[in-house]
C-alpha positions as a Markdown table, in Angstrom:
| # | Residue | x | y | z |
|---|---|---|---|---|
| 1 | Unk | -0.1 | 1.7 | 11.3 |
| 2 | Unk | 1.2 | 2.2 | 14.9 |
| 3 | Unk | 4.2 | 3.9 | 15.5 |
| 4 | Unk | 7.1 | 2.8 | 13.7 |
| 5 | Unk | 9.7 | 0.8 | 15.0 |
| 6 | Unk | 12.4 | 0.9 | 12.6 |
| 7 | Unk | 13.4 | 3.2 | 9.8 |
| 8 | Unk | 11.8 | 1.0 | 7.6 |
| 9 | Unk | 8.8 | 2.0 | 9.0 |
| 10 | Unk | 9.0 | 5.5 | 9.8 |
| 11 | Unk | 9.9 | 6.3 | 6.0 |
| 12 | Unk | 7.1 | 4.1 | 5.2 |
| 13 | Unk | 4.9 | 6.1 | 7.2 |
| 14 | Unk | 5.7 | 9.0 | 5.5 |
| 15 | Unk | 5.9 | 8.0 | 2.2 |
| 16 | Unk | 2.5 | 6.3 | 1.2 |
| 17 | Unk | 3.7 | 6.5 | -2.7 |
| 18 | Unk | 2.6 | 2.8 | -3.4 |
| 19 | Unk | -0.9 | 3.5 | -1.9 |
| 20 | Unk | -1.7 | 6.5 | -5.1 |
| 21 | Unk | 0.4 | 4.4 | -7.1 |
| 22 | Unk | -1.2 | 0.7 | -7.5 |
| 23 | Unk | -4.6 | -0.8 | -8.3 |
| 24 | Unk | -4.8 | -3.3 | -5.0 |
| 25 | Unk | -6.4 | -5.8 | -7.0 |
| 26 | Unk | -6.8 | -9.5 | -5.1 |
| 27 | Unk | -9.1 | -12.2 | -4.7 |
| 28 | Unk | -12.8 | -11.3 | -3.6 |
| 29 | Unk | -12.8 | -13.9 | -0.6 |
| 30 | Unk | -9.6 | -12.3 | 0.9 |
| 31 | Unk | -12.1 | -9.3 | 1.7 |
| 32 | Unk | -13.9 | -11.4 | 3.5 |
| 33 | Unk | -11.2 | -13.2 | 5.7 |
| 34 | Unk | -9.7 | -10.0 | 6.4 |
| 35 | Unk | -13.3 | -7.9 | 7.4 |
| 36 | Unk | -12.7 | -5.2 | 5.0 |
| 37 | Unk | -15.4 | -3.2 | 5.2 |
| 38 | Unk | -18.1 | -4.0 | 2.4 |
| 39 | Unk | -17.9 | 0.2 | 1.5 |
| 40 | Unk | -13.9 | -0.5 | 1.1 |
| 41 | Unk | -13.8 | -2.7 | -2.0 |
| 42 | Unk | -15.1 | -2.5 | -5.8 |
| 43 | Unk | -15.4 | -5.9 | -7.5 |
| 44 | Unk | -13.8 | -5.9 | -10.6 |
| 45 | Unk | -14.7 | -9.4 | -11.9 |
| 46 | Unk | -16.7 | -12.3 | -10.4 |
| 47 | Unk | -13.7 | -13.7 | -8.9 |
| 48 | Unk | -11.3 | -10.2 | -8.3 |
| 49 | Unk | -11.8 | -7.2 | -6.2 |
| 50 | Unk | -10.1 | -3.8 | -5.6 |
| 51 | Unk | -9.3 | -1.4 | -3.0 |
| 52 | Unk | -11.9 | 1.8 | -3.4 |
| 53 | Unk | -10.1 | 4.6 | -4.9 |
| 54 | Unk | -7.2 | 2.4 | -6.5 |
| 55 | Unk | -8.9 | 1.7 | -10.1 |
| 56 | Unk | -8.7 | 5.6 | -10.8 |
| 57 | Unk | -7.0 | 6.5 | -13.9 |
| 58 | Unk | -5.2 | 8.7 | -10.8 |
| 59 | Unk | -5.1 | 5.7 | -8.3 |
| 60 | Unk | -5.3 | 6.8 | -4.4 |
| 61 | Unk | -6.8 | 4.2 | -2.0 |
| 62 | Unk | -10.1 | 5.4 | 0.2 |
| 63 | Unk | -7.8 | 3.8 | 3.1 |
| 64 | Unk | -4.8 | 6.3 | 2.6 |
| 65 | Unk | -4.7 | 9.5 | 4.7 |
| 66 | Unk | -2.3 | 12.3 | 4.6 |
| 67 | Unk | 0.0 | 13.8 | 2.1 |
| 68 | Unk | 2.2 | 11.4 | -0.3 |
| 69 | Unk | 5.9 | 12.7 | 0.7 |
| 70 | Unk | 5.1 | 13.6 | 4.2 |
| 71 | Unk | 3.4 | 11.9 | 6.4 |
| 72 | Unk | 0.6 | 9.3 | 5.5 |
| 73 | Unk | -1.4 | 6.4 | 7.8 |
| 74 | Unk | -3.6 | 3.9 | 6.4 |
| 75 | Unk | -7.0 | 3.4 | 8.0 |
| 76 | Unk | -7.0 | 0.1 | 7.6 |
| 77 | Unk | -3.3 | -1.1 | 8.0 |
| 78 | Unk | -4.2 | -4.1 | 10.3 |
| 79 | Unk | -6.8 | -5.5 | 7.6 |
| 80 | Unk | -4.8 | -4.6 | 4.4 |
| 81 | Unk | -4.8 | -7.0 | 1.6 |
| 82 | Unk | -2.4 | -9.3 | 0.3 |
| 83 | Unk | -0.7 | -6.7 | -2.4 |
| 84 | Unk | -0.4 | -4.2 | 0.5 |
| 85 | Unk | 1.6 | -6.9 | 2.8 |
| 86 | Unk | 3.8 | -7.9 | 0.0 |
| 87 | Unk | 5.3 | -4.4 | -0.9 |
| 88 | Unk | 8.1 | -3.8 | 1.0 |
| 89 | Unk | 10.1 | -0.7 | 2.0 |
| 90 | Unk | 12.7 | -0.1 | -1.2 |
| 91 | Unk | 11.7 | -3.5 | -3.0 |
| 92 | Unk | 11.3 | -2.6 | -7.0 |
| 93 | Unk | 7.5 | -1.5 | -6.4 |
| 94 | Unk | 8.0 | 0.8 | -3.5 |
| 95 | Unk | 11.4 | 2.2 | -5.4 |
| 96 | Unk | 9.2 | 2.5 | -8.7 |
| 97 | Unk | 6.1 | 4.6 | -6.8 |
| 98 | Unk | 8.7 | 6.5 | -5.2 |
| 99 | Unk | 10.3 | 8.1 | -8.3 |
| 100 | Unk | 6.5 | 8.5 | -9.7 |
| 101 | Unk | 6.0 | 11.4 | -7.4 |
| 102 | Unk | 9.4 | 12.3 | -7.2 |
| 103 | Unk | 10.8 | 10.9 | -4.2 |
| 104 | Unk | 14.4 | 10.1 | -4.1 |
| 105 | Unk | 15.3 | 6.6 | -3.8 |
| 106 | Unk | 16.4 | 5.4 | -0.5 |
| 107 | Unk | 19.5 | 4.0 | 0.9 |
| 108 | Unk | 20.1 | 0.2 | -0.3 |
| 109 | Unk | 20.7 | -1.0 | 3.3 |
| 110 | Unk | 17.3 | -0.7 | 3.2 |
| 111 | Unk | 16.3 | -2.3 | 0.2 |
| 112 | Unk | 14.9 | -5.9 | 1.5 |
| 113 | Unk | 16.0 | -9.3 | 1.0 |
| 114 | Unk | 12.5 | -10.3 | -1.3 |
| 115 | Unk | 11.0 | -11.9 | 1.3 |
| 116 | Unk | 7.2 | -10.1 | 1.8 |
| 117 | Unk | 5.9 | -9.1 | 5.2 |
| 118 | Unk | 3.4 | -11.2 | 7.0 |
């Protein structure tokens, strides 16, 4: 991610609680289409794959750098998948991640209008 440029961004930035929260499961073409690396993504059925590292029983995806809480960057934020564009800052998944490691919820002028990022 580049530097943020709202504060949307900068508390995503350092938050990264959806990324060791969720299995980024999508469908295996999108890999493809998007040039994830091949050492990025774990098929899970003929038709599905995975982000490495977030099928765990303790999901945290290979891509995620940095401390949940504090200050995290994705290493492959321009690439990311579909799941990973459609989470947004304070929608019920972000909100639900947060409170898993004990973040506190953030202000609702924040919270987005359901409409997922490009």
């Amino acid at each position: 991610m580049s530097m943020p440029t709202t504060e949307a961004e900068a508390i995503c930035q350092s938050c990264g609680a959806c990324c060791e929260t969720y299995r980024v499961s999508f469908y295996w073409a999108e890999a493809l289409e998007r040039g994830i690396a091949d050492d990025m993504v774990e098929q899970l059925t003929p038709w599905h794959a995975c982000l490495r590292g977030t099928n765990d029983l303790k999901p945290r995806c290979a891509a995620l750098t940095g401390k949940v809480g504090e200050r995290v960057a994705c290493g492959m934020y321009a690439a990311r998948p579909s799941p990973c564009r459609e989470v947004q800052v304070g929608d019920d998944r972000c909100r639900r991640a947060r409170q898993r490691h004990g973040l506190p919820d953030l202000p609702a002028f924040l919270w987005p209008d359901d409409k997922p990022a490009p």
